[in-house]
N, C-alpha and C positions, 0 to 999 in steps of 0.2 A: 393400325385401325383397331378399335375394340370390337367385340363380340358383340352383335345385336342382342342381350339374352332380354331385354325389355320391348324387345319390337313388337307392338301390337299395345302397350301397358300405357296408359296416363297417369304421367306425376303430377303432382302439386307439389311446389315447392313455394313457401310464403316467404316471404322480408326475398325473394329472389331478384331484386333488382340491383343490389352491388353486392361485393366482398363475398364472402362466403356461400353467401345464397346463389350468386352469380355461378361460381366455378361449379357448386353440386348441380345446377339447370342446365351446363352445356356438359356437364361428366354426364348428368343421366340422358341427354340428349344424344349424346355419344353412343350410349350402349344404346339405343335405338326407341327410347319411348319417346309420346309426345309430353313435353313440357309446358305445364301454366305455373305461369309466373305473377304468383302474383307480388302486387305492389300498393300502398296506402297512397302518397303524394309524389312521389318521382316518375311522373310517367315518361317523361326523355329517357331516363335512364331503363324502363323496365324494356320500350322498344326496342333499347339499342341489344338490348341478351337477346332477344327474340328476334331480333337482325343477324346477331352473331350464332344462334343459334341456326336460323333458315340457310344463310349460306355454308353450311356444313350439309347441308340435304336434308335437315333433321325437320321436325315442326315444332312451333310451341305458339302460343295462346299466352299473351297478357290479360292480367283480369286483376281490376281494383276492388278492395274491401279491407276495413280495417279488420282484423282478427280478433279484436277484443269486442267485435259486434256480433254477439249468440244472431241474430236475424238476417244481417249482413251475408253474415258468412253461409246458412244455407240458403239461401235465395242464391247468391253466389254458383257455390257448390252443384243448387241444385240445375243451376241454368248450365253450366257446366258437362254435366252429367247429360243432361236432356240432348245438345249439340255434339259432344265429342264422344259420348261411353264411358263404361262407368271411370272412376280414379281409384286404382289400384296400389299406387307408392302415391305416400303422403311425407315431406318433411316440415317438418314445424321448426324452421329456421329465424321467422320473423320477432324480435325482438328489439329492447331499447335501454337506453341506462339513463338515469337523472339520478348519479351519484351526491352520494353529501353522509355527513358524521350523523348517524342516528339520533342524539339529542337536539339535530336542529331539523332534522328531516321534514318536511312536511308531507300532511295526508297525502293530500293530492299526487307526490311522486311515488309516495310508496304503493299507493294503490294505482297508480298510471301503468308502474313497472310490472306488477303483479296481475293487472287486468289483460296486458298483452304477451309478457314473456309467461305466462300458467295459464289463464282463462283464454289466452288464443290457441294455445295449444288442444284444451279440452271443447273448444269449439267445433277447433278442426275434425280434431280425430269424431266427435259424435255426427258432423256431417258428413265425413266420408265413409261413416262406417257400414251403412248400408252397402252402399256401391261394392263395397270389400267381401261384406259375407254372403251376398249373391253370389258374385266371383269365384266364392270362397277360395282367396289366394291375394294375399293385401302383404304390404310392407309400410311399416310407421316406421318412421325416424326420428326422435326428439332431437335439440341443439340443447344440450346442458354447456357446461360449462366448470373447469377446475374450478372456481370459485364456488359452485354447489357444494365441491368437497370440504374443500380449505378454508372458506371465507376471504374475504378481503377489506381491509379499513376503506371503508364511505360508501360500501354495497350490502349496506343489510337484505334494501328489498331488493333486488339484483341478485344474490346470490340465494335468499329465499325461495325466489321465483327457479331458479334452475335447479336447487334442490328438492324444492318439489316437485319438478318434473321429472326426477328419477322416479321420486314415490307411483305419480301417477304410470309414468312407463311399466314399472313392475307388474302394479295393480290390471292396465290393461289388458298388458300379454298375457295373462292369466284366463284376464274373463274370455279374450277371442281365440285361444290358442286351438281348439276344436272347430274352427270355421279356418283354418291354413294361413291364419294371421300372424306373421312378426311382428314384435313391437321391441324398439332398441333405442338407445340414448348414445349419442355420441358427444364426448364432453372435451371439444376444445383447449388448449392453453391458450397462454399467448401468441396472436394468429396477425400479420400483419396483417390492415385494415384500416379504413378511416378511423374505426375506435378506438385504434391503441393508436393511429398519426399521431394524435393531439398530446399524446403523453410528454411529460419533461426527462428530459434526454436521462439525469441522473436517477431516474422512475423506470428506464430504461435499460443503462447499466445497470441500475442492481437486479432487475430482472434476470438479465441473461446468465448474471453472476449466479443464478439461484437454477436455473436450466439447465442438466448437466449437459444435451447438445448443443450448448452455447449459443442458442440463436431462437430466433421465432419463428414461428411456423407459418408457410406457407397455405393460403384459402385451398386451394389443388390440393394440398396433403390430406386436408378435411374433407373434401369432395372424395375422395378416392376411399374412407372410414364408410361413407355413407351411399356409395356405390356398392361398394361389399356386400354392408347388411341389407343392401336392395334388393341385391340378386338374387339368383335359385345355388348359388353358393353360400348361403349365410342360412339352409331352410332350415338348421335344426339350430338357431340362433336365436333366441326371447328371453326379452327381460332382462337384454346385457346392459351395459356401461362401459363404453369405448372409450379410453382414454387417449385423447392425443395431444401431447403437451410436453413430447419432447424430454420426458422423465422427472420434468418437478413434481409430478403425484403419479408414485407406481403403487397400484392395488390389484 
């Protein structure tokens, strides 16, 4: 059984209706906060964390908004706020890919990926940030991604989008660090998940051939990165970049 060190704390965790988002919702539910989950169009699926979450004794709160909506999202937030208190850990998990070769790319994907994997992010964090510096005692989480590092052929805006969200990460922790605020980026590898299902198998192989753990990574493994820098054990922790990816990018 883990430690309650979040009992009494509200998370927000966005895109947390499968993969990734799912395991950090029931890891932070674990350590005893309540969880909202939210979710854009899979509402079957964001019930069923928040099922799986209730039958562990835990709580958590489903709640729809797209992240790339600046109005959405504090209307949201702030209804949020007004019924449960304030949200104190934020992960900005929710993202999306519409890969393709940069010379054929269109607007519309590059700015679809860039509206919700960055502009949801600085959504987020500017509506929960009140909640936090009343508090004054907040934990942000971004979802980067090795591909911020590295880049990857047919994720310009994709890998854009999660390299700026270091920058942004940096720049935050900075402005709130005198209000008891973390701000941290935890940057993925290859994580098995519906994203990488679809892959072709020799897309596959050569991945793992490039991984010196030879395998991919487990969503729990990533939950467990962002549990860390949740807790009152990560408090002298801002402005990192957590790499979990298994040793294809050591920094």
């Amino acid at each position: 059984m883990c430690e309650k060190v979040l009992h009494g704390r509200n998370a927000l965790v966005t895109g947390g209706s499968r993969g990734i988002g799912r395991a950090i919702g029931l890891r932070l539910a674990d350590m005893g906060a309540t969880v909202f989950i939210n979710f854009t169009s899979n509402e079957d699926a964001a019930s069923q964390v928040v099922a799986e979450i209730e039958a562990t004794g835990a709580k958590a709160v489903p709640c729809r908004f797209d992240v790339s909506d600046n109005k959405a999202v504090k209307e949201s937030v702030s209804a949020l706020v007004k019924e449960h208190g304030p949200i104190q850990v934020l992960v900005n998990n929710a993202g999306i890919t519409k890969d393709g070769l940069l010379a054929r790319m269109k607007e519309q994907d590059w700015d679809r990926v860039l509206d919700v994997n960055l502009k949801g992010a600085f959504n987020c964090i500017q509506a929960c940030a009140m909640s936090m510096m009343k508090s004054r005692w907040g934990r942000i989480v971004n979802m980067g991604s090795v591909v911020g590092t590295i880049g990857n052929i047919g994720q310009a805006n994709y890998s854009a989008a999660k390299a700026g969200l270091e920058g942004l990460t940096k720049t935050v922790a900075r402005e709130m660090s005198t209000r008891g605020i973390t701000v941290n980026l935890v940057a993925p590898g290859f994580i098995e998940t519906d994203m990488t299902a679809g892959l072709p198998e020799k897309v596959k192989t050569d991945l793992l051939n490039r991984i010196p753990l030879g395998r991919m990574g487990q969503p729990e493994e990533v939950a467990d990165a962002v549990a860390f820098l949740a807790s009152p054990a990560a408090s002298y922790i801002t402005g990192h970049t957590l790499h979990v990816n298994g040793g294809l990018v050591c920094q």
